[in-house]
Each structure stands twice: as structure tokens, then as C-alpha cells.
C-alpha positions as CSV (number, residue, x, y, z in Angstrom):
1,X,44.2,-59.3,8.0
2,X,46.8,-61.5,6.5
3,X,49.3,-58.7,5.5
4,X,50.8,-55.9,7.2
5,X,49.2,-52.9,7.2
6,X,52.4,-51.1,5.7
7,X,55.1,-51.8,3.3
8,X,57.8,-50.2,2.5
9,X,60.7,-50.9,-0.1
10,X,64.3,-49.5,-1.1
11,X,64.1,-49.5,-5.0
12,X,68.1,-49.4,-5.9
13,X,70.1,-49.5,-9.0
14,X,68.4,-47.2,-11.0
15,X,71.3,-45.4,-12.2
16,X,72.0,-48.6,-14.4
17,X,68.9,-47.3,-16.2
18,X,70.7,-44.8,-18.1
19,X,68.3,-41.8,-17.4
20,X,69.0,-41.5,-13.2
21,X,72.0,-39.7,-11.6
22,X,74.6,-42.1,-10.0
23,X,73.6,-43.1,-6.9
24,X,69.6,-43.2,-7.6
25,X,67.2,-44.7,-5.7
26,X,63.4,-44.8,-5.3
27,X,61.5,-45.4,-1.9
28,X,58.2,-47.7,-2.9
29,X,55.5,-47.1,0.5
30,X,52.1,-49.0,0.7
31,X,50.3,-47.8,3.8
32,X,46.6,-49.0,4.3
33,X,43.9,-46.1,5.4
34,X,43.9,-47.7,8.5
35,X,47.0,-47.2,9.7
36,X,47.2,-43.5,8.6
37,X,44.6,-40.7,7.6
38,X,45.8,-37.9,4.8
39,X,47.6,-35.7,7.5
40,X,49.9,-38.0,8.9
41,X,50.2,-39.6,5.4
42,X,51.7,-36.4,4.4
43,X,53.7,-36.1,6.9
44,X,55.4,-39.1,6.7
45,X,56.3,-38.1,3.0
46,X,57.5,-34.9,4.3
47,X,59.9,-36.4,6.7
48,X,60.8,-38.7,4.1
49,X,61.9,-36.2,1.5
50,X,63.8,-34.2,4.0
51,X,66.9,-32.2,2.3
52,X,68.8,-32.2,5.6
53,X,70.4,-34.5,7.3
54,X,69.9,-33.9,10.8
55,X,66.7,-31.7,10.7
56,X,65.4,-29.8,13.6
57,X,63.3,-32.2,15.4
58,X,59.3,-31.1,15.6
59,X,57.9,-31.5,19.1
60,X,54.2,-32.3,18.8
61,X,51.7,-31.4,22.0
62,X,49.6,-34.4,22.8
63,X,46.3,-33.0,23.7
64,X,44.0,-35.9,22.4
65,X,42.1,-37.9,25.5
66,X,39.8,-40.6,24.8
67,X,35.8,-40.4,25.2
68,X,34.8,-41.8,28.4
69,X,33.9,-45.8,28.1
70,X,30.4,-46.0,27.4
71,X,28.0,-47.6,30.7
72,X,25.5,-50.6,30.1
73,X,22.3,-48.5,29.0
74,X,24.5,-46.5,26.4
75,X,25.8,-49.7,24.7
76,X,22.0,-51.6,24.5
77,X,20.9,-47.7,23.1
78,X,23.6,-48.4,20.6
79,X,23.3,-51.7,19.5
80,X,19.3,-51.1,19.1
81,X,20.0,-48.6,17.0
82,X,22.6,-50.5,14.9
83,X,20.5,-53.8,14.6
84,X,17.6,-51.6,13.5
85,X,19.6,-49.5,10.8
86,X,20.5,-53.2,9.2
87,X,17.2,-54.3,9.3
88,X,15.6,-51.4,7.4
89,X,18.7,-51.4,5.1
90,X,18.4,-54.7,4.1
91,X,15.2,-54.4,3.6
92,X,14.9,-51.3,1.3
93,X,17.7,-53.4,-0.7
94,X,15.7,-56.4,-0.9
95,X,12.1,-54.2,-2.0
96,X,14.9,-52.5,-4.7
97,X,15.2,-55.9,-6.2
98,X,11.4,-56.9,-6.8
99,X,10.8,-55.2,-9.7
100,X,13.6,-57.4,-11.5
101,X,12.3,-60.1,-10.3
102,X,9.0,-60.4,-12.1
103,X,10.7,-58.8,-15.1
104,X,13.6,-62.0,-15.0
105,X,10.8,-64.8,-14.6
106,X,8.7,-63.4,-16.9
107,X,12.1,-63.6,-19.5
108,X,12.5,-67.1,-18.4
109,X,8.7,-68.4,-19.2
110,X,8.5,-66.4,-22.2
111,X,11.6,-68.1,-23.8
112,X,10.4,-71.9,-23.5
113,X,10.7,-73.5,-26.7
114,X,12.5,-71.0,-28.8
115,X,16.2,-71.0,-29.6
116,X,18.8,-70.1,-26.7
117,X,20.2,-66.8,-27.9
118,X,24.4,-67.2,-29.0
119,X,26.7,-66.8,-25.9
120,X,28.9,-64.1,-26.0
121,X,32.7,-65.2,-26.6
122,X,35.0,-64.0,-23.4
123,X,37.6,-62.0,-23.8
124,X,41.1,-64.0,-24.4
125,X,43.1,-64.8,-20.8
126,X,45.6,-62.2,-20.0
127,X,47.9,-60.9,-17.1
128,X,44.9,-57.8,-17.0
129,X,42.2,-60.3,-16.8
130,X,43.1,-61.8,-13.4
131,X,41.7,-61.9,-10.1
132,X,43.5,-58.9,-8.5
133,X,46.2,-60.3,-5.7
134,X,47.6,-58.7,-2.7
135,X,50.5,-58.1,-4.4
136,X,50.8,-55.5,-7.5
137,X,53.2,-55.9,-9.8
138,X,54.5,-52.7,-12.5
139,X,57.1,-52.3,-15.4
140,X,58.3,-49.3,-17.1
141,X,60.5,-49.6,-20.6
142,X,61.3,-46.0,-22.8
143,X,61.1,-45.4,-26.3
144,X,62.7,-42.7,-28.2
145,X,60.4,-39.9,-29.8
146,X,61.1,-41.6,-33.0
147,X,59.8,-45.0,-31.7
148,X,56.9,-43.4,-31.1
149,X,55.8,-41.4,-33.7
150,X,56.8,-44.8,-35.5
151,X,53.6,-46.7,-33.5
152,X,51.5,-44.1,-34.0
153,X,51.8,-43.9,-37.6
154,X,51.0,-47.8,-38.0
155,X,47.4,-46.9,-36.2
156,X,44.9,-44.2,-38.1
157,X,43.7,-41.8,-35.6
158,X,45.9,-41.8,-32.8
159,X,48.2,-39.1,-31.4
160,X,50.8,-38.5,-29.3
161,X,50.6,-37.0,-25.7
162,X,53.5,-35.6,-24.4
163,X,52.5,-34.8,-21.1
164,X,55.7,-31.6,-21.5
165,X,58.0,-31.1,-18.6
166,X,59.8,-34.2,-19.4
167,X,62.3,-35.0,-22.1
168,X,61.0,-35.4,-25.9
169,X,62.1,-39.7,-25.4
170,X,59.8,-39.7,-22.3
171,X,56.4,-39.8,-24.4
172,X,53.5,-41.2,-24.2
173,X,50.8,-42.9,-26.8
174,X,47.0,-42.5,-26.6
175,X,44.1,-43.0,-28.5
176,X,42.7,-40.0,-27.6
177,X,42.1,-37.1,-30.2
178,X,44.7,-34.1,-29.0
């Protein structure tokens, strides 16, 4: 409720990368499901990438009305029928969690006065091992085909996935058997 419910960035300079035309630039959207559904989602990435530069503007027919506002008896119909859905929900969740229950105390009791099994060492502190922020952060480098074939040679059993359509120094590694 903090952030907007859309973002939008002009990515420039990507012609200094080497592999974009002159004049390259990338548009970077975040729009939250709330703010769009699929179909106007897609259309505003139709309008977007647009080849002319006055298109023929679209005139849409507004047919949608609202329901009617709902009168006292409707809303207490609702709101018993809401409560009551949480109710049994809960409920059938909290039934779901018995069984492990007896099984947990029963661990607990059982292990009195033996040795406390090794704890497991955690997995070393990385950018991937973070709490995930609002804000998403991504690089890209390139290797040659050479490069790459290079890296996969220093590790037994992996291949290279070129995923074709793409130039031979735009390759990919994985671990995964071709």
C-alpha cells in the first residue's frame, strides 16, 4: 500500500552495449494485478509497441453499469455468510493440524535424556538468500561461444543450451543433460 501500483522506466543507452542499433532503448513496466487484468495488460503493450506514429485512434463503447448498491438485509445475508465460511475454514485448518501434534510431543518426550541430534549448517549469506524487497534488481553480461564452451569444459556433465534464434555469443549454460 506503500508503492504505486505501477512503474514504469525508460532504459536508455543501450547502443553503448555493442550488440543494440544506435538509438536503442528498452521500456521496463511493473503493473500490479490490481490495477490491470490480462486484457487491458495486453493492450497497453499493444499501444506501446505501436509502429506508427500517429495511429488511428480506437474508440471504445462503454457499456459497463454497476450492480445496484446492496439494501440492509442483503449486506447482514452477506456478512453471515462470510463470518461463517472463516469459521468453518479455520476450523478444518486447525482439525488438519492435530494429527502432528501428538506426533511432535510424542518426539519431544521420547528424546529426554539422549543426545540433541547435529544442527544442520545454513547455507552461506548471499545476495539470493535475502529477504525479497519491493525493489528487484537484474544484470546481464555476454560471453562469446568460446567463453562458454570454456566453462563448460571445467565442469563434467554439463552442456550448453543455446536456446537458437539468437546469435552463437548469446548462449546459455545449464546443468541439464541436452
Amino acid at each position: 500500500m506503500t508503492r504505486p501500483v505501477w512503474e514504469m522506466y525508460v532504459i536508455e543507452g543501450l547502443d553503448n552495449t555493442g550488440i543494440f542499433p544506435k538509438g536503442s532503448f528498452a521500456i521496463m513496466t511493473k503493473i500490479h494485478h490490481a490495477a490491470v487484468d490480462g486484457v487491458s495488460g495486453a493492450e497497453i503493450t499493444m499501444l506501446l509497441h505501436d509502429l506508427e506514429p500517429n495511429p488511428e485512434k480506437v474508440h471504445f463503447q462503454d457499456n459497463w453499469r454497476p450492480d445496484p448498491v446492496p439494501g440492509i438485509p442483503e449486506l447482514i445475508l452477506r456478512s453471515g455468510y462470510n463470518n461463517t465460511a472463516r469459521v468453518v475454514g479455520t476450523a478444518s485448518t486447525l482439525l488438519g493440524k492435530i494429527p502432528g501434534l501428538g506426533a511432535s510431543a510424542w518426539k519431544m518426550v521420547s528424546s529426554i535424556g539422549t543426545e540433541p541430534e547435529p544442527k544442520e549448517e545454513k547455507a552461506p549469506v548471499t545476495l539470493f538468500s535475502q529477504p525479497l524487497s519491493p525493489h528487484r534488481t537484474w544484470d546481464a553480461c555476454f560471453f562469446s561461444l568460446e567463453e562458454i564452451k570454456q566453462i563448460k569444459n571445467s565442469v563434467a556433465g554439463t552442456t550448453i543450451n543455446d536456446r537458437g534464434g539468437h546469435r552463437k555469443s548469446d548462449s546459455a549454460i545449464s546443468g541439464f543433460p541436452a
